[in-house]
C-alpha positions as CSV (number, residue, x, y, z in Angstrom):
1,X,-70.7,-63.5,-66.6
2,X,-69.0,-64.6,-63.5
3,X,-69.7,-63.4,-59.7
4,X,-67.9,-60.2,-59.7
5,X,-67.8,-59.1,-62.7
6,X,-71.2,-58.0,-64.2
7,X,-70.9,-54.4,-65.1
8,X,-71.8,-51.7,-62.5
9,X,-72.9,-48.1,-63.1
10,X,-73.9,-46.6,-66.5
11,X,-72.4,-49.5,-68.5
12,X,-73.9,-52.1,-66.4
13,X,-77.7,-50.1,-66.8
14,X,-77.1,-50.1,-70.6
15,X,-75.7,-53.4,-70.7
16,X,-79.1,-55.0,-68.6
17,X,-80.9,-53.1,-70.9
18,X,-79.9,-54.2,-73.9
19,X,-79.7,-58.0,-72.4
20,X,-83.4,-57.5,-71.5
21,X,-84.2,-56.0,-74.8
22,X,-82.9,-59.2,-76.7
23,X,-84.1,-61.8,-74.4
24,X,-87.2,-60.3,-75.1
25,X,-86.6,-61.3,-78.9
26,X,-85.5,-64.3,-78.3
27,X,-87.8,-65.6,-76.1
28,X,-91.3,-63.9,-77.8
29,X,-89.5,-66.2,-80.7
30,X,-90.2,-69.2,-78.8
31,X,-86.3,-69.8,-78.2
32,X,-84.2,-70.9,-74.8
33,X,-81.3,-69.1,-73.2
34,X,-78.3,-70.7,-71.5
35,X,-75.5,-69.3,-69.3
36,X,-71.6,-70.8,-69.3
37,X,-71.6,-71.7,-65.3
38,X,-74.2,-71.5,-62.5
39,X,-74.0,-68.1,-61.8
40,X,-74.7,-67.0,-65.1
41,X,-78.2,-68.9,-65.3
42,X,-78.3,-66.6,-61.9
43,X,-77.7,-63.7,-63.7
44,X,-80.0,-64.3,-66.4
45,X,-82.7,-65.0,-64.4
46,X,-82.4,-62.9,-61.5
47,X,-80.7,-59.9,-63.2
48,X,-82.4,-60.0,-66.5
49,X,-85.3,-61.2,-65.8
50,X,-85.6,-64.5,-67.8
51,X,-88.2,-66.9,-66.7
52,X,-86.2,-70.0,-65.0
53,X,-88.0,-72.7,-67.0
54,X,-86.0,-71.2,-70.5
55,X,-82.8,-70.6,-69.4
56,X,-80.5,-73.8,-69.5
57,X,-77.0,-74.3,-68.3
58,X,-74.3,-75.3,-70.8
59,X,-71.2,-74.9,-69.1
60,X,-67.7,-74.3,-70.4
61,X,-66.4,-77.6,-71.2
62,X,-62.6,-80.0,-70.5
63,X,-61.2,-80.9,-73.6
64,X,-60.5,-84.4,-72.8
65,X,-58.7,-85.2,-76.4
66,X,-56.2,-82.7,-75.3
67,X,-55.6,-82.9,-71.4
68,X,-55.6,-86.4,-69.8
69,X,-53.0,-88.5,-68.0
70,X,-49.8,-88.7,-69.2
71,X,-47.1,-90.4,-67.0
72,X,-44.6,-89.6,-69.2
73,X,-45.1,-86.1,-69.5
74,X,-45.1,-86.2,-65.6
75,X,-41.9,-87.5,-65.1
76,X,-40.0,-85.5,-68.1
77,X,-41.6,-82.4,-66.6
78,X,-41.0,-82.8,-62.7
79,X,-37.6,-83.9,-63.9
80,X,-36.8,-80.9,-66.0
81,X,-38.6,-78.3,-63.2
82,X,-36.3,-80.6,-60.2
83,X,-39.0,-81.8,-58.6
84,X,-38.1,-85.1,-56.8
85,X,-40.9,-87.8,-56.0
86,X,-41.9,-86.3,-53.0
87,X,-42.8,-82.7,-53.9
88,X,-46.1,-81.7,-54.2
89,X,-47.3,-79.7,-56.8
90,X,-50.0,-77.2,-56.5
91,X,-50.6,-75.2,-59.9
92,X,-52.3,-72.9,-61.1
93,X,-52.7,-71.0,-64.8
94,X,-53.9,-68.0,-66.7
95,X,-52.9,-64.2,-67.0
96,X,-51.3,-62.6,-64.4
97,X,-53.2,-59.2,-63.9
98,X,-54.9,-57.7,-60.6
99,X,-58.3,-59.6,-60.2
100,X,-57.0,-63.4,-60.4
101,X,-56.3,-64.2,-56.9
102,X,-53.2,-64.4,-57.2
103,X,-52.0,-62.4,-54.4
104,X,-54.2,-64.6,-52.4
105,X,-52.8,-67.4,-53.7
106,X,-49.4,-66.7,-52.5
107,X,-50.2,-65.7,-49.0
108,X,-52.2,-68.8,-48.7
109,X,-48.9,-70.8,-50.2
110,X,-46.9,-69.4,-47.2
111,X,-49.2,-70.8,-44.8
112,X,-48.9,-74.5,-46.3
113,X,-45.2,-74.5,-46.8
114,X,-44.7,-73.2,-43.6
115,X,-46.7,-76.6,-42.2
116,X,-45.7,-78.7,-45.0
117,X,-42.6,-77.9,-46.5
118,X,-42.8,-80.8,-49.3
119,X,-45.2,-77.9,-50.9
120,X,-44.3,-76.6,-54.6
121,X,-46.1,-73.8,-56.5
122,X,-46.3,-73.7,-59.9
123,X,-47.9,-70.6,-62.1
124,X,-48.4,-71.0,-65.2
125,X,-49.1,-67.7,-67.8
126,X,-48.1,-64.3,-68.2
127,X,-49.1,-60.5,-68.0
128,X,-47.9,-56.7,-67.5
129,X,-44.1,-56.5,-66.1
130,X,-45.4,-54.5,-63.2
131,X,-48.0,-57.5,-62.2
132,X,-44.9,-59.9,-62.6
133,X,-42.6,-58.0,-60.8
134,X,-45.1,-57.3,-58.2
135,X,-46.0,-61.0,-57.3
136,X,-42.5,-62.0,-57.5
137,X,-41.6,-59.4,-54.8
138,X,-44.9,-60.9,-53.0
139,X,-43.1,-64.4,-53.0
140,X,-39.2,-62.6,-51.5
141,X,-41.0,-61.1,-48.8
142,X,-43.0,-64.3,-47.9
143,X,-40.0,-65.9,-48.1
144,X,-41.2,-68.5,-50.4
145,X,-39.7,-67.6,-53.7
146,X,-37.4,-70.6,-54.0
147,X,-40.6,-73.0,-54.0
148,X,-42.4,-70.9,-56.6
149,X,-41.7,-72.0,-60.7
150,X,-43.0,-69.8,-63.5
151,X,-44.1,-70.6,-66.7
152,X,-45.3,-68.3,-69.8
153,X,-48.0,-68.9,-71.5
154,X,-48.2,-72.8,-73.3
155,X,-49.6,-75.0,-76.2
156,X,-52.1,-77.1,-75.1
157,X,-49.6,-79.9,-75.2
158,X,-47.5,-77.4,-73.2
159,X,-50.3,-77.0,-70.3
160,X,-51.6,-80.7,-70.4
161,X,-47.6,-81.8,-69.6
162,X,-47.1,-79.1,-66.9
163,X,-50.8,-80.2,-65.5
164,X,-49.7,-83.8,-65.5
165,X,-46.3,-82.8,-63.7
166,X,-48.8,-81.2,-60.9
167,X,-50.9,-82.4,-57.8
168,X,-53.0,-80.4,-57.2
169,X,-54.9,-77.2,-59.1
170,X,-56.2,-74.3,-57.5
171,X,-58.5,-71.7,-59.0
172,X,-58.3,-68.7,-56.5
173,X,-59.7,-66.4,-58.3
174,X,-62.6,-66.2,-61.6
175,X,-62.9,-68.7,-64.0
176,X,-60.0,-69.7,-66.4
177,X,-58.6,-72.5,-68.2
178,X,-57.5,-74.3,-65.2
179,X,-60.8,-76.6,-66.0
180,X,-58.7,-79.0,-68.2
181,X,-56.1,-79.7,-65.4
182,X,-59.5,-82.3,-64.3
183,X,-59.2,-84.2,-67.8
184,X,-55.3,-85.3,-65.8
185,X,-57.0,-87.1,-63.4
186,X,-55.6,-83.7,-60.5
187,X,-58.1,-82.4,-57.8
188,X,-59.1,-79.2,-57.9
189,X,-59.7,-76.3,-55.4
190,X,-61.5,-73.3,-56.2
191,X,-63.7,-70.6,-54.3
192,X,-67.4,-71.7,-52.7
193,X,-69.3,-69.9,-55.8
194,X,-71.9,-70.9,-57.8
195,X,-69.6,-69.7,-60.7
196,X,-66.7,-72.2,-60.2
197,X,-68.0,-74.5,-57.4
198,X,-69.8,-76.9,-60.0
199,X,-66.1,-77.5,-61.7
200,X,-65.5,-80.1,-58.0
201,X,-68.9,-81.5,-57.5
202,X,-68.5,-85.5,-56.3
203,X,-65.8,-84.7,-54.4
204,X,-63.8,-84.0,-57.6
205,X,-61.9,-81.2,-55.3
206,X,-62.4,-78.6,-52.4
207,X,-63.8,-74.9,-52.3
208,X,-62.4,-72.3,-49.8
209,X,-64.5,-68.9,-49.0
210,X,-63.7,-66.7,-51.7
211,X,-61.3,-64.4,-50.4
212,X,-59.8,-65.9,-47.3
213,X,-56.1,-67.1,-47.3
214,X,-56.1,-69.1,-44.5
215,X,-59.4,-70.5,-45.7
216,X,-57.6,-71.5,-49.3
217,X,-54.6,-72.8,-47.1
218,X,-56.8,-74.9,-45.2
219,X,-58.7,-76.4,-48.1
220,X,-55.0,-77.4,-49.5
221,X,-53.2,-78.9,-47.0
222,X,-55.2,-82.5,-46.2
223,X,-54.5,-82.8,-50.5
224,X,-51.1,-82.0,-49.9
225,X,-50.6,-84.2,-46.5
226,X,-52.8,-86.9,-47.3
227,X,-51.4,-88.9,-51.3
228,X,-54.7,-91.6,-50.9
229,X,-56.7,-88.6,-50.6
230,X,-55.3,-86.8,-53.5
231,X,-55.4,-90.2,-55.5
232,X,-59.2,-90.5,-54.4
233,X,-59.8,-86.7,-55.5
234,X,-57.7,-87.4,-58.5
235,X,-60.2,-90.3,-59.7
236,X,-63.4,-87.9,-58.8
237,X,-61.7,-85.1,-60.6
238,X,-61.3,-88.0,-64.1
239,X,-64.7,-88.7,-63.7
240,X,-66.0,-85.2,-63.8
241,X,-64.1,-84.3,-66.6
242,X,-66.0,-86.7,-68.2
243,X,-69.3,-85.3,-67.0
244,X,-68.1,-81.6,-68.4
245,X,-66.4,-83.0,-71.9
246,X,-67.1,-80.8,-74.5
247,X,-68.4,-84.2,-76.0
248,X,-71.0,-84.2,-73.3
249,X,-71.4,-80.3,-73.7
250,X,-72.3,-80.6,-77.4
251,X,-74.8,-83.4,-76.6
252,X,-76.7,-81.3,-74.2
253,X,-76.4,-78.6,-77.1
254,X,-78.4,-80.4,-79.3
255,X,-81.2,-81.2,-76.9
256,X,-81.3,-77.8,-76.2
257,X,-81.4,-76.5,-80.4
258,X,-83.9,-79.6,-80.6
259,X,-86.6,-78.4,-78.0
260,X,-86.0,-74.8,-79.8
261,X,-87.2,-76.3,-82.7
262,X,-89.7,-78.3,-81.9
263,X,-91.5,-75.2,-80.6
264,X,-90.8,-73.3,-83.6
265,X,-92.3,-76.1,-85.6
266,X,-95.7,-75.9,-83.5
């Protein structure tokens, strides 16, 4: 689960039931329980009652084999989407429906261009004609449609090019894919939630109050103003993709299915 999207009203009642019901199971059974990001271990342990000391964290991973620096990529891409050396790039990726923060993204995008005009946006996905045609009518009457790109949806190859081509990724919404853009060596920025938050620990990126445009806008401009401090970022953000591989993930994974059954085997 992620903050804001745990099911409410009958469904969520049945659905904490039936989570309670097979934690139950699976903890009478001696075994362990781990949620994707921070907030789910909340969840789980608040929510569903599981006791803290068996629920482990085994977070969505960066697939470093796939995304990672590529200064080729960055030049053929920048070059094909007419970018010249001193744009800079903030991206973002998934589907476009209600819910992202995508809205917020935008209006938060105005407020940087309008103080840095070297700003670029880039989305990257697709969704529902009415969602597209409603944030493209967001970015007219902004008045910042002619520094917005859109990409559909992409290969992995596709995404780890276009995430090489960018500066800077921002997450303004829930969780997505936007992970891997770490594995190119780009800062991140995403909301101040337990949920997403963990994705820019060691200053592998900034967090803005979930919500708040001009908080987003603020978060973003000292990354676009300031290139040693991107670089810097950028090297943080390397170095936690690392630390979340799905290498490292898979390690973790084993020490957890380990401890399981060592306790089955007493």
């Amino acid at each position: 689960t992620d903050n804001g999207n745990a099911p409410t009203g009958i469904s969520g009642v049945l659905a904490r039931w039936a989570g309670r019901r097979v934690l139950r199971t699976v903890l009478a059974r001696g075994g362990r329980v781990a949620g994707a990001n921070p907030y789910a271990v909340h969840y789980l342990r608040e929510a569903l009652g599981a006791p803290a000391d068996r629920v482990d964290l085994l977070p969505l991973g960066v697939d470093t084999r796939v995304f990672r620096p590529d200064g080729d990529a960055r030049g053929r891409e920048r070059a094909r989407l007419g970018w010249g050396a001193a744009d800079v790039v903030l991206c973002t990726s998934g589907r476009l429906v209600p819910g992202k923060g995508l809205e917020l993204l935008l209006e938060a995008f105005a407020r940087v261009v309008a103080q840095d005009p070297r700003a670029r946006l880039l989305v990257i996905g697709d969704g529902p004609e009415s969602c597209k045609a409603s944030l493209r009518g967001q970015a007219d009457r902004l008045g910042v449609a002619r520094w917005v790109t859109w990409e559909g949806w992409q290969s992995q190859e596709g995404l780890n090019a276009l995430y090489n081509a960018a500066d800077i990724g921002v997450l303004p919404g829930k969780m997505g894919g936007l992970r891997d853009l770490l594995g190119c060596g780009r800062p991140l920025v995403v909301e101040d939630s337990p949920a997403v938050s963990y994705l820019v620990e060691n200053d592998a990126g900034a967090v803005f109050a979930p919500g708040d445009a001009r908080a987003l806008a603020d978060a973003v401009l000292p990354l676009v103003a300031d290139g040693d401090e991107r670089h810097r970022r950028g090297a943080a953000a390397l170095r936690r993709a690392g630390e979340l591989s799905w290498e490292s993930v898979a390690r973790d994974s084993i020490v957890l299915y380990n401890q399981c059954l060592a306790r089955y085997s007493d």
